[in-house]
N, C-alpha and C positions, 0 to 999 in steps of 0.2 A: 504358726503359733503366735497369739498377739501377747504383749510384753506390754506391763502394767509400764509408763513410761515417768511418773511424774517422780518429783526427788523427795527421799526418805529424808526431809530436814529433821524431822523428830520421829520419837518412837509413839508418839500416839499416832502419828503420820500411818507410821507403818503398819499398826491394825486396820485400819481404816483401807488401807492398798490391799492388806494382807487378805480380810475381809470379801473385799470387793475381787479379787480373782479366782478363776477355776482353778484344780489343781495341776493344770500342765503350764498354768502363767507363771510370771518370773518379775516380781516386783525390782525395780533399779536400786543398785547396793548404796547401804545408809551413811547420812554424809559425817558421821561423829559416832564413835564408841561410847558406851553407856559407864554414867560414873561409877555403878557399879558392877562388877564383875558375876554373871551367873555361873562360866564356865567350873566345870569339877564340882561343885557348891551341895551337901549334902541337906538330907530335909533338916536335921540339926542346926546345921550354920544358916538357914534361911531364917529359921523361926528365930534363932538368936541374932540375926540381923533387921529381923521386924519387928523383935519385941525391944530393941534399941534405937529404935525409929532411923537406924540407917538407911532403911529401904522400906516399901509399903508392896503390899499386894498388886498391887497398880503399875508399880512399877517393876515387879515381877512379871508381870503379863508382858509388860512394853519390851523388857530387854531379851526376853524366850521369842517372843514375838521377832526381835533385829536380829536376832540367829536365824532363826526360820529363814525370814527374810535374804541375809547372804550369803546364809551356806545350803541352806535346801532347795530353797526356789532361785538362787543364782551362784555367783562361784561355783566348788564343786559339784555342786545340783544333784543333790543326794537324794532328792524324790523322796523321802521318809513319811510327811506329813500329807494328808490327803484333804484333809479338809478341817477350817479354824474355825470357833465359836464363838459366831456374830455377839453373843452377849456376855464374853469371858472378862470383860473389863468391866460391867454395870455390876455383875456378883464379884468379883474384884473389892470394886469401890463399896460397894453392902458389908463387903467383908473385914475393910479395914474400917468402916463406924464401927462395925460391933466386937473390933477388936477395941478401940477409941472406949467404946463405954462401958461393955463387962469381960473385956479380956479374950483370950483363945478362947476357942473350942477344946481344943486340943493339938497334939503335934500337927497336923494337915492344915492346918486354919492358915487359908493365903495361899496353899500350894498349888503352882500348875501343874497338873496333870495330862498324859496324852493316853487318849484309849483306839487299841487295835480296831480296824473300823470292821467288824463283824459284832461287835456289842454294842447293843442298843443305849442310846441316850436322851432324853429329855430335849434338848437342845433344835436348832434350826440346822442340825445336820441330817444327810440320809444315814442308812446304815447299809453298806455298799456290799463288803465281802469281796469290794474288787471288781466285782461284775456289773458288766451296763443294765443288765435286767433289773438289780437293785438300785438305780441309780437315784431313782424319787422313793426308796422306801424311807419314808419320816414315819417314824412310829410311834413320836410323841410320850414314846412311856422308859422309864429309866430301867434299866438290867437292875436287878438288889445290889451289885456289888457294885455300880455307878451311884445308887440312893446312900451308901454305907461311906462312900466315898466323900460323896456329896455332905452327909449331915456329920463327916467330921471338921468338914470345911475345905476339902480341897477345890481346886476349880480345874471343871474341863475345860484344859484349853483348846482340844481339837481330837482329831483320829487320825491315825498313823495307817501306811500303806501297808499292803500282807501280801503272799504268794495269793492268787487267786483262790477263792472257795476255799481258803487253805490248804492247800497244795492237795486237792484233791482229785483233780480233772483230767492227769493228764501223766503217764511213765516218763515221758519228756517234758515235762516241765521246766521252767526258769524260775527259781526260788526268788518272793521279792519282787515281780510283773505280773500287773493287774491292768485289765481295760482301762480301768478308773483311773489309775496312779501312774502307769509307766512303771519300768524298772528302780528299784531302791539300790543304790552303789552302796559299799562297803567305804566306811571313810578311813580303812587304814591303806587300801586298798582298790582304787576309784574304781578300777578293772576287775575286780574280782567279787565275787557274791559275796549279801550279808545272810544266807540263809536263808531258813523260812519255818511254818510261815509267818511268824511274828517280826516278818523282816524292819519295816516301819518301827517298830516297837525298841526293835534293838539298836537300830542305827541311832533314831533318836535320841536315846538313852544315852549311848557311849556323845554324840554331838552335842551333851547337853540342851536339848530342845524344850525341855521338862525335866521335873522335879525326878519324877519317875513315871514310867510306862506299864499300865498292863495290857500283855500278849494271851495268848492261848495256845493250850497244849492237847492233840492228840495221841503223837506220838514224837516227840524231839523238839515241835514248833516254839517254844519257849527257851528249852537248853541250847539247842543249835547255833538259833543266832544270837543269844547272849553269849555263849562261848564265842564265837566267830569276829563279835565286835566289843571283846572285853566289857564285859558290862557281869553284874550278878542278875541268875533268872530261879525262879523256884516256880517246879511244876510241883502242886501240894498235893497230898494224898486227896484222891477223887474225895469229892464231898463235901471238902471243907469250907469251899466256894462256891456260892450259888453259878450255875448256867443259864438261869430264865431268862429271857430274850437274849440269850447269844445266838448267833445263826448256827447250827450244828451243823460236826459233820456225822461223829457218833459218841451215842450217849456211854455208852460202855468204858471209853477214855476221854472225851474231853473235859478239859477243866480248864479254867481262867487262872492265872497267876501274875504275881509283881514282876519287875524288871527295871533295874536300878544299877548302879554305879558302885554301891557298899552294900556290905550285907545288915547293916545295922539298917539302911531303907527298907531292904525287904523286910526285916521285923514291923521294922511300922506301918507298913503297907500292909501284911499280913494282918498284921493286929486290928485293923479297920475291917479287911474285907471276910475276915473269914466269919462265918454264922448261919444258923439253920434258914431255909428258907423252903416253905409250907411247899412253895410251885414247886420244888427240886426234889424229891424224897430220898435223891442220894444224899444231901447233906441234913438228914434226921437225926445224927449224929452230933453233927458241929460242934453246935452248942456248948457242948459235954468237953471238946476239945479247946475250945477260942480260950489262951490265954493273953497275956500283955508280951510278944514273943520277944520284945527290946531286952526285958530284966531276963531273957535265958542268956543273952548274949555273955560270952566269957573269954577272956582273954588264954586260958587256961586250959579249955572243955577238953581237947586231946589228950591230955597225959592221964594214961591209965585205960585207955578205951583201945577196944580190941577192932581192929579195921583190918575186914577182908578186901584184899587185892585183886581185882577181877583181870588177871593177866588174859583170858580168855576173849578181851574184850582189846584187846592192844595189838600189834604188829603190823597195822597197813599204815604207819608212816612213821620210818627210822627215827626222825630226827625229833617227832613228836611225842616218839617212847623215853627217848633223851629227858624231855621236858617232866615227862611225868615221874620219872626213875628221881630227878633231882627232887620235885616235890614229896614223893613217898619218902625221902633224908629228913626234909624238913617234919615231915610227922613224925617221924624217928627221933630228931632231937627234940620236938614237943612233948615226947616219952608216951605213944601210940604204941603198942603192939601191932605188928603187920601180918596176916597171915595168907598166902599165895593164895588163890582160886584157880584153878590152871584148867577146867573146864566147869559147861552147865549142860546138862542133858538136854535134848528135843529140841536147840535151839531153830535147826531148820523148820520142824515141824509147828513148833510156836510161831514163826515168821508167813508159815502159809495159813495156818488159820488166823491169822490177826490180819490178814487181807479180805479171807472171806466175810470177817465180823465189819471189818468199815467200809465195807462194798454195800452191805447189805444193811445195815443203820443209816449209809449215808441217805438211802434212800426214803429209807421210813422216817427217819427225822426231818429231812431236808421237806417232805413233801406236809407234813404235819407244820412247819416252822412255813412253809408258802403260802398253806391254807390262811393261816391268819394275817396276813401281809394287809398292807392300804390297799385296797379298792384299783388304786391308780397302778401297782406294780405290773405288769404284762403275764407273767409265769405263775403256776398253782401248784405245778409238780416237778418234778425232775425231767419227767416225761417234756414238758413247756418246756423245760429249761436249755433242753438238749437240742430244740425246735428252733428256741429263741437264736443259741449260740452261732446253727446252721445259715438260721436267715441274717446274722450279723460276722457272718466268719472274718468279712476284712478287717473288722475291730477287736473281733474275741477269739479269732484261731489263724492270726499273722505268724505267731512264733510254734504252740502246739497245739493237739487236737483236743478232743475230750471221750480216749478209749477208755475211763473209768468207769465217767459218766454212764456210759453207753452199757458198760459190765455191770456194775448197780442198777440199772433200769432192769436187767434180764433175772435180779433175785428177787427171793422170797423170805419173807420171817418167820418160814416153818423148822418144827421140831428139829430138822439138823442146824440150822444155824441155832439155835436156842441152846444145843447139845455142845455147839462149838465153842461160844461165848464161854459153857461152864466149864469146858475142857481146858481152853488156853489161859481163866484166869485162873485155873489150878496149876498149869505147870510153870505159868511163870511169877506166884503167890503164893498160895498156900503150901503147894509139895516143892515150890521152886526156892524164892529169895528166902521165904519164910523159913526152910527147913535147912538150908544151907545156913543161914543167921541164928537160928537154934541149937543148929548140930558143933557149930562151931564156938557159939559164944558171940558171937558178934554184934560191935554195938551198932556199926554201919558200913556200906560198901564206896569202895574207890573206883575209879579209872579216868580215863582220855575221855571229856565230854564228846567230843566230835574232830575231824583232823581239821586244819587251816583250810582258810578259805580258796576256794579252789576259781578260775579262771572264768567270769559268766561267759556264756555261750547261748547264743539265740537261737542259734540251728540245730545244734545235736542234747539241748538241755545240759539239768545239775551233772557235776562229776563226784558225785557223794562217795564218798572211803569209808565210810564205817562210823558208829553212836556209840555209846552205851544208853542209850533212851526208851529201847523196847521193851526190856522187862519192868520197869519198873509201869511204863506207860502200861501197857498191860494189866499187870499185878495192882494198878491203882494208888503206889504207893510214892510218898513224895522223893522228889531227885532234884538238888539244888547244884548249880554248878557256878563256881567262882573261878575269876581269872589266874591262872599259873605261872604266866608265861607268856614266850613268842618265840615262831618258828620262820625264822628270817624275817618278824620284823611282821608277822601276822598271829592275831594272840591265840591263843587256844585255853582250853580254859578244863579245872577238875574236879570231876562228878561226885558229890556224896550222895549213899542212897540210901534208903532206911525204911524201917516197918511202914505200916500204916498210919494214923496218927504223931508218929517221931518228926514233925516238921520242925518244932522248937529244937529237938536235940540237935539234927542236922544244922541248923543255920549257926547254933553255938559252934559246931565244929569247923563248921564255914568261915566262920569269922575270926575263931583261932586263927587256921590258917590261911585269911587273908594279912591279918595285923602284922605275921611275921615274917609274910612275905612282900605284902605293899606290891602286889604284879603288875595290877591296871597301869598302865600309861597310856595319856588322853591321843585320840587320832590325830595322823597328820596330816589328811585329807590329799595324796601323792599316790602317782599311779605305782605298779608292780615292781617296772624297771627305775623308777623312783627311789623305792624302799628298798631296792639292790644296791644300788650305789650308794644310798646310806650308810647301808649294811658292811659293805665292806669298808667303806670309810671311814668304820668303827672297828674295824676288822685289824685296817692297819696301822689305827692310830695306837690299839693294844699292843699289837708288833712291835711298835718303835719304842715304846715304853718297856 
């Protein structure tokens, strides 16, 4: 491994180091703390720190850039970020003249931004997905929700690491290890996974690395590792968000979403990206939906709202039901109505055809999204891809294989998959959430985002315990999950789920019950047996008191 060697005297220094490395190099840590503080820093307090000239765009870049620097690419070497953009300081510096002469844009004007590296960008980056086959895709053309981004004023600062192809290659998988990236650590947690596959997206996020991160969702890839690394993520009702040059896996449920620290980010975040886009005709809609999501926010939105309890969706980790038992109080004294769910019909059966549908997309999408690739890229179809990975195993199947892959190569997109797709987004949508949230009255759904993060393991793959992320992933309809909590001292974090289009109500209710509970607290970047002896440290200084 070569190691950038020269000394971080300054933080323009450290783009220029940052810049000049690959992602597995490791720039020398910076010899002076930045006068200003990015760490915890909300898009709010940035804009109100730039529009006081305490701080410029510029110098946002520089001080995200000295984190990068000693805590991802050295110190705990969190692997998060994959690749930084060479020209984030010249649109930077553009950005603070034409703040200088006719004011913001708007909220984003100045922000760095990090995007999951499976969406495409404008910039002198590839668009990887992780994989060595994509390694020179430069595709020169920006995603709509990177342009939406872009002409609010935010700046990409770079692309955040992801579970491979998003975690779709392999039953044994490592959540968060890609050819490209290496493994992405957990910073509450250095030994333990940050999920997937928006693993990069979420570590960042909770590290302060950016303003805000957007990850991608098929089924959990958003909620998981936001829950996992305390951070807020919203997977938004399919549609709302263009997909156009994202690398898919399938079209049926992916969708793009924000990932942020408060929920009041994800409204602005949202409020920028969401909108129709002609290439995507699932979001023919949008439009109709894009409000300003910041003015739904409400300190308040819980009292009086009927919220089903998805107990059906709890019991594989005691101490996690704990966590959630106390939060379902707190909605109680915000004056919620709580109503038990104690099961959902077909759920096995919805879980087996929600296999056959992303088996079977992956492939029709994946080979449709290769076709149009640079010239230069090696692969055209999944077929190539499966070829590529064979003639490159010691680099792309050291840890797993790719019996997905391999199961997607052997389908078809005839009439029973076609028959499947309508089957499973009826049972767990229309005859499912839908009619359980009509029958009941209900305004939205609760549970356990996903359990604590569990021990990475390179040999035997994830030790996954259980979601609530399938039905709604399914059902297309949006699932926001805010931080609750922690379970020895690893956060876990709680699901709200709602109709179709209810992304606004959902984040009001988000933000209710973030404000009264204030859960987040920032990483300590300390391994397992670290955060034990904390734990009891705290354990028995309560005792003695």
């Amino acid at each position: 491994m070569f190691r950038c060697r020269s000394s971080l005297a300054s933080s323009a220094l450290v783009f220029a180091m940052l810049v000049a490395c690959t992602p597995t190099e490791t720039p020398a840590p910076a010899a002076a703390k930045p006068v200003f503080a990015v760490e915890e820093k909300s898009i709010a307090e940035l804009q109100v720190a730039m529009a006081d000239g305490i701080v410029t765009a510029v110098q946002l870049v520089e001080h995200y850039l000295l984190r990068i620097a000693t805590l991802d690419r050295d110190g705990p070497r969190l692997g998060s970020v994959l690749a930084l953009n060479p020209d984030a300081m010249n649109i930077a510096r553009a950005l603070d003249a034409e703040r200088a002469s006719n004011g913001a844009r708007g909220p984003l004007h100045g922000i760095p931004v990090l995007l999951k590296d499976n969406i495409e960008s404008a910039d002198a980056m590839p668009t990887t997905a992780g994989s060595l086959a994509l390694k020179d895709n430069l595709t020169q053309r920006d995603a709509p929700l990177v342009k939406r981004l872009r002409d609010a004023g935010a700046i990409i600062l770079g692309k955040t690491n992801l579970s491979e192809w998003a975690n779709m290659r392999s039953t044994h998988s490592v959540s968060g290890w890609s050819a490209i990236g290496g493994l992405t650590r957990n910073p509450y947690a250095l030994d333990r996974n940050a999920c997937g596959s928006s693993s990069g997206s979420g570590v960042a996020a909770a590290a302060s690395f950016a303003a805000a991160t957007i990850g991608t969702e098929t089924d959990g890839s958003i909620t998981c590792p936001s829950a996992i690394n305390a951070v807020v993520g919203l997977k938004p009702t399919l549609g709302l968000i263009s997909r156009t040059h994202i690398v898919p896996l399938a079209h049926s449920q992916d969708t793009a979403g924000p990932m942020a620290r408060t929920v009041a980010d994800i409204a602005t975040m949202l409020t920028v990206m969401a909108g129709t886009d002609a290439s995507d005709v699932a979001t023919a809609n949008a439009d109709q939906h894009r409000l300003d999501f910041v003015k739904l926010l409400n300190a308040a939105a819980l009292n009086g709202k009927r919220i089903g309890v998805l107990r059906f969706a709890t019991g594989y980790h005691a101490d996690l039901d704990q966590v959630f038992d106390d939060s379902l109080d707190v909605l109680r004294t915000a004056g919620a109505v709580l109503i038990d769910i104690k099961e959902f019909p077909g759920l096995d059966k919805i879980g087996d055809n929600e296999l056959t549908v992303l088996l079977t997309e992956l492939k029709t999408d994946l080979n449709q999204y290769l076709a149009s690739s640079p010239a230069n890229i090696p692969v055209r179809t999944l077929e190539e891809l499966i070829a590529f990975n064979q003639q490159h195993e010691n680099e792309e199947m050291v840890f797993f294989a790719q019996e997905l892959f391999e199961q997607a190569q052997a389908t078809e997109a005839d009439a029973g998959y076609r028959k499947i797709v309508i089957e499973n987004q009826k049972l767990a949508g229309r005859d499912g959430l839908m009619v359980l949230m009509n029958t009941q009255q209900l305004d939205a759904l609760v549970a356990p985002t996903t359990g604590p993060a569990w021990s990475t393991d390179l040999i035997n793959g994830d030790h996954y315990l259980g979601a609530a992320s399938t039905l709604p992933a399914i059902a297309g309809y949006p699932h926001l999950t805010v931080p609750m909590g922690q379970v020895k001292g690893l956060p876990v974090g709680l699901s709200f789920i709602g109709r179709d289009w209810s992304d606004g109500e959902l984040l009001a209710l988000g933000y209710d019950f973030e404000q009264r509970t204030l859960a987040r607290k920032p990483p300590g970047y300390v391994t397992s047996e670290s955060l034990s002896e904390i734990a009891h440290g705290l354990a028995r200084a309560t005792t003695a008191q």
